[in-house]
C-alpha positions in Angstrom: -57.1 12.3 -122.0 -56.6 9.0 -121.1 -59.1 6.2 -122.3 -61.2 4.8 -119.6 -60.1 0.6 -119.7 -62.6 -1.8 -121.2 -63.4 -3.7 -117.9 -63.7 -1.9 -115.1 -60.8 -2.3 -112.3 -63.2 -3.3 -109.6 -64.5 -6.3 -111.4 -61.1 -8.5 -111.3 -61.7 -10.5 -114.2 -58.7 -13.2 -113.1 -60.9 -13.1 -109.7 -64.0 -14.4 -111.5 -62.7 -16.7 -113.5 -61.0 -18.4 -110.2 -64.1 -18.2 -108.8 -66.1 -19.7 -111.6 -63.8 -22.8 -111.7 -63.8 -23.4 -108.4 -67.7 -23.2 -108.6 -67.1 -26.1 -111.5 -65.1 -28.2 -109.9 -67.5 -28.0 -106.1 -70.2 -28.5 -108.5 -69.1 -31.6 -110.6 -66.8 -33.4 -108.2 -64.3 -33.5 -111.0 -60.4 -31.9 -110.9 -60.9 -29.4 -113.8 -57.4 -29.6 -116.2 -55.0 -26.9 -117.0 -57.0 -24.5 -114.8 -54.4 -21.4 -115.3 -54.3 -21.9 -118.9 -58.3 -21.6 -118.4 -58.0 -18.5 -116.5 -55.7 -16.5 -118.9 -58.4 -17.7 -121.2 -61.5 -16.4 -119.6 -59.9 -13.2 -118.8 -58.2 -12.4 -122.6 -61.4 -13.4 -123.7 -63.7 -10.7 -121.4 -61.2 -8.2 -122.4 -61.3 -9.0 -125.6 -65.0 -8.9 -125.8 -65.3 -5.5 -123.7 -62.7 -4.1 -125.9 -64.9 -4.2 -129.4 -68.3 -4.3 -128.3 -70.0 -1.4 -126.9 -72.9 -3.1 -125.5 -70.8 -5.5 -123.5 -68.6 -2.5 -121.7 -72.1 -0.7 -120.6 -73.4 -4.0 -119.0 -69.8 -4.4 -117.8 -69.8 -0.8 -116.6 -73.3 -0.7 -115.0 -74.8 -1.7 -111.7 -74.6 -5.4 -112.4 -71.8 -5.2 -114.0 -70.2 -7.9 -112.0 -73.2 -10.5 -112.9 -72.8 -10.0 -116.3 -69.0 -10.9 -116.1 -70.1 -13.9 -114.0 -72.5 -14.6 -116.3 -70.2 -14.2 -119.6 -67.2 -16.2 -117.8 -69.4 -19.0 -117.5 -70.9 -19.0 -120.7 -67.4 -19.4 -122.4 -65.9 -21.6 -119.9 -68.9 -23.7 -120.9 -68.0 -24.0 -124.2 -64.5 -24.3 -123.7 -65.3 -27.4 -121.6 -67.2 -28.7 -124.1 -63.9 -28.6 -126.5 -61.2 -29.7 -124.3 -63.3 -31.5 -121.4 -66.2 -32.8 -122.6 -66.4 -35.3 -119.2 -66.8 -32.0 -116.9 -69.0 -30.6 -119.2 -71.7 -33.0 -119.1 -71.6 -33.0 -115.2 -73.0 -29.3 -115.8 -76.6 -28.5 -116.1 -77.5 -27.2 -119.4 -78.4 -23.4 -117.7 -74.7 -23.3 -116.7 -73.7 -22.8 -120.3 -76.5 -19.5 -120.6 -74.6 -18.5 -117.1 -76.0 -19.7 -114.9 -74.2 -21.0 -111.5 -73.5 -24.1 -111.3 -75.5 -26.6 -109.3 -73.9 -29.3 -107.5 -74.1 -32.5 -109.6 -75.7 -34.8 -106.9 -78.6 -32.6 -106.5 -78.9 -32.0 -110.6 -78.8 -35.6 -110.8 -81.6 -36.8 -108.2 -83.5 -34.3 -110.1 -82.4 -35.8 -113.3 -83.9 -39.4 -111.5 -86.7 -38.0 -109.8 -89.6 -40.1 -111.2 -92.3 -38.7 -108.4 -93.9 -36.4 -110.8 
């Protein structure tokens, strides 16, 4: 019997992580680096993850499973960032790293200046 795969095939993890970085780079007005090499990243490390945890193939597997990959994606991209590109990363609000979308950076910043209250 063949051995159901750790990500589902409808979730397209190289899909996501396109997605994700183009959310980034829409976001933060910046030209994220080595974006391929950031890809093959995201998606080793979702398999990866979905390969030895349990917990993280049910939320993968179940009806929001494609959040949760969202949501994972940008948690390690976050980090990842932080490493190797630490000027994107600080363009991105803090939520982005708990995955969060991220949120244009002229809007986080007014925000960020908004004295009114």
């Amino acid at each position: 019997m063949k051995k159901a795969p750790a990500i589902p095939d409808e979730l397209i993890p190289e899909v996501v992580a396109q997605t994700i970085l183009q959310e980034v780079v829409v976001a933060t007005e910046y030209q994220v680096a080595d974006q391929p090499r950031l890809i093959e990243y995201l998606c080793e490390r979702a398999r990866r993850s979905a390969e030895a945890n349990e917990s993280t193939r049910r939320k993968l597997r179940g009806a929001q499973g494609r959040e949760w990959l969202y949501s994972f994606m940008r948690h390690w991209l976050a980090a990842e960032l932080d490493r190797t590109q630490p000027a994107v990363f600080r363009r991105l609000h803090a939520r982005f790293a708990m995955g969060e979308p991220a949120r244009p950076w002229r809007t986080e910043r007014a925000y960020l200046l908004d004295t009114s209250g």
